[in-house]
N, CA, C and O atoms as a MOPAC input file, in Angstrom:
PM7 MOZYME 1SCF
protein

 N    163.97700 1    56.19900 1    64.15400 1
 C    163.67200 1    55.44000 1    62.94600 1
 C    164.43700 1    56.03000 1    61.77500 1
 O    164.07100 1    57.17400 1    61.50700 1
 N    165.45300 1    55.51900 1    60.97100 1
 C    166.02000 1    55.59900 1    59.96900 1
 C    164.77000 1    56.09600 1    58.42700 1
 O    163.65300 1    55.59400 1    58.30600 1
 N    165.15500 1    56.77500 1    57.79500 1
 C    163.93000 1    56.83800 1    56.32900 1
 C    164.13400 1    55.38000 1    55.70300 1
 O    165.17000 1    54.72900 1    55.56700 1
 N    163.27400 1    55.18400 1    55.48400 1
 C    162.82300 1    54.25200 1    54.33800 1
 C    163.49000 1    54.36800 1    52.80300 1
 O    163.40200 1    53.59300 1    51.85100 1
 N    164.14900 1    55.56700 1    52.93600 1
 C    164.94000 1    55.57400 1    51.41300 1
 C    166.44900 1    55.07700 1    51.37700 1
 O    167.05400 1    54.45900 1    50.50100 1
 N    166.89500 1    55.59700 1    52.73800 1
 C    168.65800 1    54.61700 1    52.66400 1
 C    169.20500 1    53.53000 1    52.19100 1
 O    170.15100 1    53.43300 1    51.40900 1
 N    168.50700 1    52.62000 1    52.74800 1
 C    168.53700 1    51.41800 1    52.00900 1
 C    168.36900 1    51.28800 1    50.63300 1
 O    168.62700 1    50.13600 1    50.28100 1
 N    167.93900 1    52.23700 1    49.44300 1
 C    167.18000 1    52.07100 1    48.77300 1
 C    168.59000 1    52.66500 1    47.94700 1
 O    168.98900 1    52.13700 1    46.90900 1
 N    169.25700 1    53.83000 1    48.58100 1
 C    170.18200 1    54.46900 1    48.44100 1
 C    171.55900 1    53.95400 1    47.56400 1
 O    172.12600 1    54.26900 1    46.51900 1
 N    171.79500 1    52.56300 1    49.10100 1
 C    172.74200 1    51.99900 1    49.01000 1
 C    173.12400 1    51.02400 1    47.58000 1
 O    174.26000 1    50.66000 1    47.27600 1
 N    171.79800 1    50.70700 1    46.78200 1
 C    171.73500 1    49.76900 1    46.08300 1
 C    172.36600 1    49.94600 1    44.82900 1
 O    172.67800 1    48.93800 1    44.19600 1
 N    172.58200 1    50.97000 1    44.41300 1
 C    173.19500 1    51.13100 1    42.92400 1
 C    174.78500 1    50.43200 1    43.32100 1
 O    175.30100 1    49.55900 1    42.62200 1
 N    175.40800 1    50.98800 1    44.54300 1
 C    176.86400 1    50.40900 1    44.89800 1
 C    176.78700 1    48.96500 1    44.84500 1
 O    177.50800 1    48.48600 1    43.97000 1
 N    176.24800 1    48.28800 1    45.39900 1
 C    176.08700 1    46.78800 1    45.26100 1
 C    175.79100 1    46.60100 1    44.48300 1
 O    176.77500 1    46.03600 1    44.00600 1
 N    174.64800 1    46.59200 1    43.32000 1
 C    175.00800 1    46.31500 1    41.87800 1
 C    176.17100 1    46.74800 1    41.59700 1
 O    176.81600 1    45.70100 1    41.56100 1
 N    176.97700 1    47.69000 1    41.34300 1
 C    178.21900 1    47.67700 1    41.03400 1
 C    179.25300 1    46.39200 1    41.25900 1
 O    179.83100 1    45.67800 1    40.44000 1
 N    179.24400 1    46.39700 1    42.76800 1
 C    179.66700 1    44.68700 1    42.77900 1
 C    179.54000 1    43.45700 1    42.56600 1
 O    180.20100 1    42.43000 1    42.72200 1
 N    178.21500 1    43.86800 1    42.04300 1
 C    177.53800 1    42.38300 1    41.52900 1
 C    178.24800 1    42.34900 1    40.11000 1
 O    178.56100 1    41.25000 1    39.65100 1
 N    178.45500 1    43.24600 1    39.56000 1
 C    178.54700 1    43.71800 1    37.57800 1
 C    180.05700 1    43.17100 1    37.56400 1
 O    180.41900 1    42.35700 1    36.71500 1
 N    180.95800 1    43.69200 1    38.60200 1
 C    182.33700 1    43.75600 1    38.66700 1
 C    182.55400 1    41.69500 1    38.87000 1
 O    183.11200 1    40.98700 1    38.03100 1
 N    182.11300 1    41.34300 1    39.80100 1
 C    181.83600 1    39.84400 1    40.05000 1
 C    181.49000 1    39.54000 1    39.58400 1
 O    181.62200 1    38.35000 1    39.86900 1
 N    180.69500 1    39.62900 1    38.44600 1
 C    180.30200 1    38.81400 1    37.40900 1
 C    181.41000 1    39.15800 1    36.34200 1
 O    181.66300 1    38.06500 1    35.83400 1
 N    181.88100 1    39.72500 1    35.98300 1
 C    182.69800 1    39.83300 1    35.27400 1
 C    183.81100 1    38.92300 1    35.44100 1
 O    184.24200 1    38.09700 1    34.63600 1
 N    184.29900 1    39.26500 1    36.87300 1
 C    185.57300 1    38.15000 1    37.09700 1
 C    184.96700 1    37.22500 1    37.80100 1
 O    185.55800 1    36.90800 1    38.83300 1
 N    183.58900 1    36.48100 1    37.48800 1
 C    183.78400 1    35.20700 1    37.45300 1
 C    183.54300 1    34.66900 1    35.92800 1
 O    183.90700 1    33.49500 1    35.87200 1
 N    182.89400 1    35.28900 1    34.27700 1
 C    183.09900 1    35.11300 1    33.51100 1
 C    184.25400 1    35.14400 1    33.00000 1
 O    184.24600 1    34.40900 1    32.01200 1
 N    185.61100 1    35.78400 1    33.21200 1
 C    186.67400 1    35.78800 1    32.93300 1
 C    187.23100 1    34.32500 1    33.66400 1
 O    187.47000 1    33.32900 1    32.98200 1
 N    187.37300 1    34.35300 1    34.92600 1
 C    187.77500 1    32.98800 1    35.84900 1
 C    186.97800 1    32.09500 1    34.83800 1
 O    187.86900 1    31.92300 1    34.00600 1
 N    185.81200 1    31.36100 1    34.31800 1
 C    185.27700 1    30.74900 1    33.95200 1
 C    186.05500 1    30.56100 1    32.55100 1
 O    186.60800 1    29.46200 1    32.52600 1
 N    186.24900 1    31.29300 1    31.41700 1
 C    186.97600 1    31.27200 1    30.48300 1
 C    188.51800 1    30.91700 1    30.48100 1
 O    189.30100 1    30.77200 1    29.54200 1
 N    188.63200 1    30.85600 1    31.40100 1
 C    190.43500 1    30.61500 1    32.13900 1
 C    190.51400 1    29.42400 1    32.52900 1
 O    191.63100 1    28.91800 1    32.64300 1
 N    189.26300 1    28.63100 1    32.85000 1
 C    189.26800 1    27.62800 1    33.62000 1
 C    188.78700 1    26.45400 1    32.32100 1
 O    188.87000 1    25.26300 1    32.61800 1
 N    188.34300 1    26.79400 1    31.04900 1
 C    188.04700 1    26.30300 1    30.15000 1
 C    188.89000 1    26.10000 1    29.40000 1
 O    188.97900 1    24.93700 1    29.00600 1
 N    190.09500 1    27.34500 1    28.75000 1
 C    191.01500 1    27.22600 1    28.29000 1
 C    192.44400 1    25.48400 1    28.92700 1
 O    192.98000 1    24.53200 1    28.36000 1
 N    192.39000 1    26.22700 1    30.72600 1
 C    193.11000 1    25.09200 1    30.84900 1
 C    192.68200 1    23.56900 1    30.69500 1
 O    193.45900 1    22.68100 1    30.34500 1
 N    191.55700 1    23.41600 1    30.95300 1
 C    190.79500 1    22.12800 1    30.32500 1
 C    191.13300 1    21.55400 1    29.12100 1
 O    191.26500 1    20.38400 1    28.76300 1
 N    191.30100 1    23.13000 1    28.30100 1
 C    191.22400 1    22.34600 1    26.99200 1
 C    192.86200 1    21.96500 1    26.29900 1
 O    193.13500 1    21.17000 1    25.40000 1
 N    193.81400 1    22.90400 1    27.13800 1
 C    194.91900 1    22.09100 1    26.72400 1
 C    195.71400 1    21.21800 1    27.92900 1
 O    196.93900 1    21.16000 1    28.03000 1
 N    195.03100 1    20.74700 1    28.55900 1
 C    195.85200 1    19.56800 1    29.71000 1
 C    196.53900 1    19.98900 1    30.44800 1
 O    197.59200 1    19.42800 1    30.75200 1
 N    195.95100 1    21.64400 1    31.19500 1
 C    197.08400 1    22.07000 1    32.02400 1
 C    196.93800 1    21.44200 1    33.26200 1
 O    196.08600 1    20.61300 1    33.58200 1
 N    197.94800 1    21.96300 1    34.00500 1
 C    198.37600 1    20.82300 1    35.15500 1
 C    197.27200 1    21.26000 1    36.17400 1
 O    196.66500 1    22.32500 1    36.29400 1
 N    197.21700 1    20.09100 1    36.86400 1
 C    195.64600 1    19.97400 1    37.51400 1
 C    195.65800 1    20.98200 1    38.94600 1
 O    194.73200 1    21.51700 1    39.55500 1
 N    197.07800 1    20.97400 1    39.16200 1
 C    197.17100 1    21.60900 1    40.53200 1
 C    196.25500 1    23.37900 1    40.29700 1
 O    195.53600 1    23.99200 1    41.08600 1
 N    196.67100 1    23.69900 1    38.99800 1
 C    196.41500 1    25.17800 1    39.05100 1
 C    194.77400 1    25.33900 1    38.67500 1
 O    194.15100 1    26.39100 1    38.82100 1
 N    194.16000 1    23.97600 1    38.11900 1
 C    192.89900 1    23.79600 1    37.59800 1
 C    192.07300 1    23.96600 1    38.72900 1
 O    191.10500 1    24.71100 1    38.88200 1
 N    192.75600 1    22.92800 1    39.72200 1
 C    191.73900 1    22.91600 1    40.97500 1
 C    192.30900 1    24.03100 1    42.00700 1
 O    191.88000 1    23.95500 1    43.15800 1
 N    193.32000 1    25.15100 1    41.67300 1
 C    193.59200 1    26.56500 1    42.27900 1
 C    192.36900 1    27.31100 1    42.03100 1
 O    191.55600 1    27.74700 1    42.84600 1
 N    192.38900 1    27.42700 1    39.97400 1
 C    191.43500 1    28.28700 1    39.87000 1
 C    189.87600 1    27.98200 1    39.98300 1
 O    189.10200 1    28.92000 1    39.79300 1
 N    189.43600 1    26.86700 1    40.24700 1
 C    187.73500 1    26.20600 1    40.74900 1
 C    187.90200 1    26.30600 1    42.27100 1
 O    186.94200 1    25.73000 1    42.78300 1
 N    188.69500 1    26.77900 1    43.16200 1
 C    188.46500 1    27.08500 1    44.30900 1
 C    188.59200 1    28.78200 1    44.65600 1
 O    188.54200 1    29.28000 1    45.78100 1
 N    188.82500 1    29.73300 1    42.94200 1
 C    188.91200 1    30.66000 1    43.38700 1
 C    187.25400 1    31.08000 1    42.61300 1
 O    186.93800 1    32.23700 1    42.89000 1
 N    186.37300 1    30.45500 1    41.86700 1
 C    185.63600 1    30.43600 1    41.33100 1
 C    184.18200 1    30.11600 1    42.59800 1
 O    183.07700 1    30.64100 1    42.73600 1
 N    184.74300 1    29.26300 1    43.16000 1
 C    183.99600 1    28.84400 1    44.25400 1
 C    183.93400 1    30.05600 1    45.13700 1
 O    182.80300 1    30.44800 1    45.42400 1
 N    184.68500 1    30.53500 1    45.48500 1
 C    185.06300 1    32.22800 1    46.57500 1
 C    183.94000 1    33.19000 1    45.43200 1
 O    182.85400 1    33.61800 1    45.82200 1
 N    184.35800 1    33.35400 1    44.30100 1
 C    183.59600 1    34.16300 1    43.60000 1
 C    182.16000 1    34.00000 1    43.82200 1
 O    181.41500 1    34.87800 1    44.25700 1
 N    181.86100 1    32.93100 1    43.52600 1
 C    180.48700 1    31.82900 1    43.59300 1
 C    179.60200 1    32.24700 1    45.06300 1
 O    178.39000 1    32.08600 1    45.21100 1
 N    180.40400 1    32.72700 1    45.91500 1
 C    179.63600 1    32.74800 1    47.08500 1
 C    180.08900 1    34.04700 1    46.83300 1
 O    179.41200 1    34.55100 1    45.93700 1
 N    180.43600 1    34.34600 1    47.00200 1
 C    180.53300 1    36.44100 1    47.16900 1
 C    179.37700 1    36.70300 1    46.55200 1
 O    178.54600 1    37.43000 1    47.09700 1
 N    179.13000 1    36.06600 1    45.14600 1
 C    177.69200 1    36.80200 1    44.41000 1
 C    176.55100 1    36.14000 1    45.29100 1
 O    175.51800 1    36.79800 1    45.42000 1
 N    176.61100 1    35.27700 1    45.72200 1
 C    175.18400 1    34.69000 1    46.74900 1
 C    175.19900 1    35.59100 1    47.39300 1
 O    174.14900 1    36.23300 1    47.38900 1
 N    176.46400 1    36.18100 1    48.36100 1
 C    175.91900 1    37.11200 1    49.31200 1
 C    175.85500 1    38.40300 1    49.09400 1
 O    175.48800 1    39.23400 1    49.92500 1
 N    176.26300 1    38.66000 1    47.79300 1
 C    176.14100 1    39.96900 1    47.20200 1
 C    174.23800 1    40.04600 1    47.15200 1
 O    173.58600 1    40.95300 1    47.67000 1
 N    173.68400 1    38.92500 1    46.44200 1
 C    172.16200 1    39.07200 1    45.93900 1
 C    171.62400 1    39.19100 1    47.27200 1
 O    170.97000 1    40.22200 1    47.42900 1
 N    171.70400 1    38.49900 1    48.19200 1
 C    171.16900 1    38.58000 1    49.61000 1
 C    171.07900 1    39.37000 1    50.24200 1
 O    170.17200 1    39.55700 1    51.05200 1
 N    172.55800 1    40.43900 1    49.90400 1
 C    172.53800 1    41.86000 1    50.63300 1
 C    171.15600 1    42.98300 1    50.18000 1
 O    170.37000 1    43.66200 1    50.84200 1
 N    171.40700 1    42.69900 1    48.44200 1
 C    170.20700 1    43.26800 1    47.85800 1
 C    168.88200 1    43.03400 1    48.73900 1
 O    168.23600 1    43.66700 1    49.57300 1
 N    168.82800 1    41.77500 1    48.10000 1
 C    167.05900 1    41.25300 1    48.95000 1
 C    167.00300 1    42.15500 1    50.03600 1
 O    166.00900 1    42.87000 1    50.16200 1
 N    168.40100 1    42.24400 1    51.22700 1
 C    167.83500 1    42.30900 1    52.68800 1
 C    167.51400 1    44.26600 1    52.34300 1
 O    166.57600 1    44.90900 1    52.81500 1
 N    168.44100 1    44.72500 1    51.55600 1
 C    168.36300 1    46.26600 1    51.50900 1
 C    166.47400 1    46.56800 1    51.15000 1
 O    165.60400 1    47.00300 1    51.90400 1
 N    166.37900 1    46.02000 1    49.37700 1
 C    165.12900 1    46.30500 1    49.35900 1
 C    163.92200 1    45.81000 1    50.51300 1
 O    163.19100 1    46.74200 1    50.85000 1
 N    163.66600 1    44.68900 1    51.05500 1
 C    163.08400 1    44.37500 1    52.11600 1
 C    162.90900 1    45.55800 1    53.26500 1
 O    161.91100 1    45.92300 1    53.88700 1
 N    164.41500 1    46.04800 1    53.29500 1
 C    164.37000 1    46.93500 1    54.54700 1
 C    163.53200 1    48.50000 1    53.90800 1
 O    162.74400 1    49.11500 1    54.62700 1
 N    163.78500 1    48.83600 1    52.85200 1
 C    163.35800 1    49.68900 1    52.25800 1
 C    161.93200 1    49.84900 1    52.08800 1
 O    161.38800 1    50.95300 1    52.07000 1
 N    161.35400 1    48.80100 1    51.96800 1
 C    159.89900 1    48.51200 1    51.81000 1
 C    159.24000 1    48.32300 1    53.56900 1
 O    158.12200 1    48.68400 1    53.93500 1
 N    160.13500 1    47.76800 1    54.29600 1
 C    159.56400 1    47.65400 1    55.59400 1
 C    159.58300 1    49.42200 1    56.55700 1
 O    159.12200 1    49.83900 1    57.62000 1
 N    160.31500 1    49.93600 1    55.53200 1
 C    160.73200 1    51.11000 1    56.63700 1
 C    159.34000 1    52.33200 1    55.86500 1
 O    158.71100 1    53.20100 1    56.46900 1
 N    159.25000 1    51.97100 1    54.49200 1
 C    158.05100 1    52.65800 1    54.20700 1
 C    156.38100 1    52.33500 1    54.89100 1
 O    155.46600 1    53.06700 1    55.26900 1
 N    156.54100 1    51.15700 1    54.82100 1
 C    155.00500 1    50.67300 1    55.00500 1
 C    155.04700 1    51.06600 1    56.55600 1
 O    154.14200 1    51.60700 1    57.19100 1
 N    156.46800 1    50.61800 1    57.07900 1
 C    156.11000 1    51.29300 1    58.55400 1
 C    155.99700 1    52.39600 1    59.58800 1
 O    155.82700 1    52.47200 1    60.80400 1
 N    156.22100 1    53.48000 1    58.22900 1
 C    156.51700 1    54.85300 1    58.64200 1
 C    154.81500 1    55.10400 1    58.45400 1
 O    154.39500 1    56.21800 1    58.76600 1
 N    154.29500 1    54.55400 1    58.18200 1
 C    152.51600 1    55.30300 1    58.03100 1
 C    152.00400 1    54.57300 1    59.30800 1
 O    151.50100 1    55.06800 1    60.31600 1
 N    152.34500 1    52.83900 1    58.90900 1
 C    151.44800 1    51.96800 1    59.88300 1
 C    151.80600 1    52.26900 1    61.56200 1
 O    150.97800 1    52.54100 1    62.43100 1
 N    153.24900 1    52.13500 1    61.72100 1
 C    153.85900 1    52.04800 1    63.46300 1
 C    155.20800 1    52.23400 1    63.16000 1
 O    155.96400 1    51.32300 1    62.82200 1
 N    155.56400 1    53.60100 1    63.29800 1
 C    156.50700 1    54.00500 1    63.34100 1
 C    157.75300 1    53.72200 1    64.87400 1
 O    158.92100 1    54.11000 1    64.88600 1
 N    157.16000 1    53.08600 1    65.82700 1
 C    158.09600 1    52.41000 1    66.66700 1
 C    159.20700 1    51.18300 1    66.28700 1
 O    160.28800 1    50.75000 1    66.68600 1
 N    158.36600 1    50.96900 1    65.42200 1
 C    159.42300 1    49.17300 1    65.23000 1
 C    160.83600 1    49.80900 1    64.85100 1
 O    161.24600 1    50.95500 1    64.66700 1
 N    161.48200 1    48.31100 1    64.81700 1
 C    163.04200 1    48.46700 1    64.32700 1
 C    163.32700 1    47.73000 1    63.16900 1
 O    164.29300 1    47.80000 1    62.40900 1
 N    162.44600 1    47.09500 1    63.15700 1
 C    162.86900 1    46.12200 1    61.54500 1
 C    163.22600 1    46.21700 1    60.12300 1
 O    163.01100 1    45.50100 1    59.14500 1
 N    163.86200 1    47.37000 1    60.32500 1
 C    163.72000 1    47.89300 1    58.54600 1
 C    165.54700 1    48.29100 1    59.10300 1
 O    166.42700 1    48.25300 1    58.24400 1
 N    165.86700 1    48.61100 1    60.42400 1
 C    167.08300 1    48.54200 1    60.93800 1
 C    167.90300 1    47.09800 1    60.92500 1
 O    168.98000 1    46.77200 1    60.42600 1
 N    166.95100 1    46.41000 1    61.66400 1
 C    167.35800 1    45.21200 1    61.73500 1
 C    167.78600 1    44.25800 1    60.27500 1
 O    168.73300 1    43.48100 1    60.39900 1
 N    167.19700 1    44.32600 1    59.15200 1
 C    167.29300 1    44.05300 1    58.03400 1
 C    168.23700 1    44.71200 1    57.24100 1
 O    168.77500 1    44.08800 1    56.32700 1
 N    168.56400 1    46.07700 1    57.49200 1
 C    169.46400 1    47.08900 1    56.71400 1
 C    170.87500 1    46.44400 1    57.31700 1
 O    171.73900 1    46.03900 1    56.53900 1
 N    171.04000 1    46.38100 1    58.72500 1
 C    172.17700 1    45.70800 1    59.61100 1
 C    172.49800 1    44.56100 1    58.49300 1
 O    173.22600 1    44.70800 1    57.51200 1
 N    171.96000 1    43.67400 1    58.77700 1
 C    171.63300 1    42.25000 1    58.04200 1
 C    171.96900 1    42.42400 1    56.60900 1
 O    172.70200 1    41.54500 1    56.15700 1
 N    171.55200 1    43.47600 1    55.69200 1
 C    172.26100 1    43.49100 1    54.37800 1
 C    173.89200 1    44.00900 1    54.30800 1
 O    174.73700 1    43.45700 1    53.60300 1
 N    174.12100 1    45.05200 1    55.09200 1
 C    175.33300 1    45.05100 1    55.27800 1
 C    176.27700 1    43.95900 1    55.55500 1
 O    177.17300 1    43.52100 1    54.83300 1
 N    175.83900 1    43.52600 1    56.96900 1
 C    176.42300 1    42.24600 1    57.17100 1
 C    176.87000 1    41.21600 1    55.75100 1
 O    178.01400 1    40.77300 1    55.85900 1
 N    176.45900 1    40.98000 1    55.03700 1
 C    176.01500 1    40.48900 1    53.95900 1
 C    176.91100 1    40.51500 1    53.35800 1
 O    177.60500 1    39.50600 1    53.23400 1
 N    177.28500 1    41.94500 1    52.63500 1
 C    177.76900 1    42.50200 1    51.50000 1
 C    179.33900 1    42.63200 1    52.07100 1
 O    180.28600 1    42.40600 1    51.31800 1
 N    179.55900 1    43.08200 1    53.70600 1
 C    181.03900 1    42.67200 1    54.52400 1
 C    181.40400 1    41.43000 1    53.92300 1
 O    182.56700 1    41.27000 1    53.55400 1
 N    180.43900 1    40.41600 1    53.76300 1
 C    181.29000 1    38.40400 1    53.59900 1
 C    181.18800 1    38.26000 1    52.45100 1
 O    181.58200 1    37.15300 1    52.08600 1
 N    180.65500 1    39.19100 1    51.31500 1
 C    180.88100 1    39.03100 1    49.94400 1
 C    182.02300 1    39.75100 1    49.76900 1
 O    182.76300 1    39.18300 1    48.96600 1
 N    182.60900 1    41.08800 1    50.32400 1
 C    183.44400 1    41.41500 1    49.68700 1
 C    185.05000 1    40.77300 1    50.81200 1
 O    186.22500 1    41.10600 1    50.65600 1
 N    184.52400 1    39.90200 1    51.76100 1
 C    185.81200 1    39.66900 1    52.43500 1
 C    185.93200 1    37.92500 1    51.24500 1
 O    186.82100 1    37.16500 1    50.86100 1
 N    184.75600 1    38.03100 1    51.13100 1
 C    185.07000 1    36.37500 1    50.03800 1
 C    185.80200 1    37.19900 1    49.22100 1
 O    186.92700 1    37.03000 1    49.69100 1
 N    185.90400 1    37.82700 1    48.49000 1
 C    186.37200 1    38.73000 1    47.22800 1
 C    187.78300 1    38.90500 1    47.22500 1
 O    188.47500 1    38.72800 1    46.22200 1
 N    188.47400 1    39.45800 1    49.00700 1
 C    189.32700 1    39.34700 1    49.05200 1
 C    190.25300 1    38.37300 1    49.05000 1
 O    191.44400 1    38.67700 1    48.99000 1
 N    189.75300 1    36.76600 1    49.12900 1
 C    190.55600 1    35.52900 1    49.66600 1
 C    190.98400 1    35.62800 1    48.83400 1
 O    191.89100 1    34.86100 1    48.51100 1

């Protein structure tokens, strides 16, 4: 059985990526307003709303990774008193990782 604090560990780094992604999607967002507003050519408009869209989901699975970390964090405490056999606080920690891999491979497109 893994501690109940790892997960708990991991979380300041993923906020980090959440802070950094939000950033460059407020920047992308301001970029994407500017060309709006002077008639730039549409090809690069609908470049940058499909790179906004990539952003757009990286932070979904950025928050999800969170959820699954704290979840696992809380499951690995309550289950270190109640039944320390289970795996589910593994299984969930897996699962936030997983997560935070397809936010930052969105990140890369």
């Amino acid at each position: 059985m893994i501690e109940w604090y790892i997960p708990i560990t991991i979380l300041p780094g993923i906020c980090l990526l959440i802070l950094s992604t939000s950033n460059i999607m407020l920047d992308l967002s301001k970029e994407i307003s500017k060309l709006l507003a002077n008639h730039s050519d549409e090809k690069i408009i609908t470049k940058k709303l499909n790179q906004l869209k990539l952003v757009n989901r990286s932070m979904v699975f950025l928050y999800l990774s969170v959820a699954c970390f704290v979840i696992s964090g809380l499951l690995g405490a309550i289950e270190e008193t109640l039944n320390p056999d289970t795996n589910s606080p593994i299984y969930t920690m897996i699962i936030g990782i997983l997560l935070a891999l397809l936010s930052l491979f969105s990140l890369i497109l």
